[in-house]
C-alpha positions in Angstrom: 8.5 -20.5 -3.6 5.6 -19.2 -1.5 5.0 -15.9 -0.4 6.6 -15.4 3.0 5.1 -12.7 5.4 7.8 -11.9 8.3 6.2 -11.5 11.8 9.5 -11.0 13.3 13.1 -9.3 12.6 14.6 -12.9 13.8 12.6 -14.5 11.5 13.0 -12.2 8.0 17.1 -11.9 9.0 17.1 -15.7 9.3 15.7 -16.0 5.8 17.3 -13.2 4.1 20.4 -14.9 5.3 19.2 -17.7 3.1 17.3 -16.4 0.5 20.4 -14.3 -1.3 18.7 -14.4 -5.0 15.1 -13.4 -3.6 13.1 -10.8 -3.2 11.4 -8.4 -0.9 8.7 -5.9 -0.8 8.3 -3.3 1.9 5.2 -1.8 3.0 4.0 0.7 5.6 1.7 -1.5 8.4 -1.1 1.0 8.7 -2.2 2.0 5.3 0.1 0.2 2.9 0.1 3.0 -0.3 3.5 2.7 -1.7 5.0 -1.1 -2.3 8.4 -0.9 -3.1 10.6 -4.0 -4.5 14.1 -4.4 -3.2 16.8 -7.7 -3.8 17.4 -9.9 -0.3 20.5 -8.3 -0.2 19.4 -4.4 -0.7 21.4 -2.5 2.2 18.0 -0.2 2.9 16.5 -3.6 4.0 19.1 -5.4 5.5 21.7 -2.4 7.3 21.3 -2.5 10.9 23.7 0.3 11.3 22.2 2.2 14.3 18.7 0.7 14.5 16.7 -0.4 17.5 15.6 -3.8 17.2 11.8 -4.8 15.7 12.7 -2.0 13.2 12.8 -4.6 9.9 9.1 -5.7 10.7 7.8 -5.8 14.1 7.0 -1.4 14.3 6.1 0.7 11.0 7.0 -2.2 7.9 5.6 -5.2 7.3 7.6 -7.5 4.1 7.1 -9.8 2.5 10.0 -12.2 0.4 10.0 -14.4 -2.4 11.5 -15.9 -5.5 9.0 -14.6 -8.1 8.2 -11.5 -8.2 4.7 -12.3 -10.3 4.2 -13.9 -7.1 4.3 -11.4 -5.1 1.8 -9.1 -7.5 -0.3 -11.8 -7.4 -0.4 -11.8 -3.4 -0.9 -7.9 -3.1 -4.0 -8.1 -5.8 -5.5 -10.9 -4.3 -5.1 -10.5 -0.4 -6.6 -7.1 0.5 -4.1 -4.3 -0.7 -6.3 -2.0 -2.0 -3.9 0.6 -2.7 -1.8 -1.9 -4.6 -2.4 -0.8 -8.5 -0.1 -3.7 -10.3 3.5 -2.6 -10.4 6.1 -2.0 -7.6 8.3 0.7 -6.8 11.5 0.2 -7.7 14.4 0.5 -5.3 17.1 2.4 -7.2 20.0 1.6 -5.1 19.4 -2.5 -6.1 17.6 -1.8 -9.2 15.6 -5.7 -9.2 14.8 -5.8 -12.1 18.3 -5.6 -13.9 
């Protein structure tokens, strides 16, 4: 699967809806310093308990989904991410990697 880059909240809850078994790194827009790895279904990316809409992409985050997390070290290294050193941050509450 290719790297997909939301533009809009209609579009990334559209695919999380059908991406289950993916995966998603969020990122601050201005800046980007801390790149932190969550599963499709991680409740800090997909809750909309109390939140505005454009929150999931279209103000502070930008994200980006995929099957393969190599993938998506591969994008971060090779497309301008400067801060990007090689290895995620892991989101504790949906632990990807286990």
């Amino acid at each position: 699967m290719a790297i997909v880059e939301f533009k809009s909240d209609s579009e990334y809850q559209d695919w999380i809806k059908n991406n289950s078994n993916c995966f998603v790194v969020n990122t601050t827009k201005k800046h980007p310093r801390k790149f932190v790895l969550h599963t499709s279904i991680c409740h800090h990316i997909t809750s909309y308990i109390s939140l505005a809409p454009g929150v999931f992409t279209e103000r502070n985050h930008d994200k980006f989904g995929s099957s393969d997390i190599n993938k998506l070290k591969e994008f971060f290294k090779e497309n301008g991410f400067p801060k990007f050193e090689g290895e995620f941050t892991i989101c504790k509450s949906c632990n990807p990697h286990q």
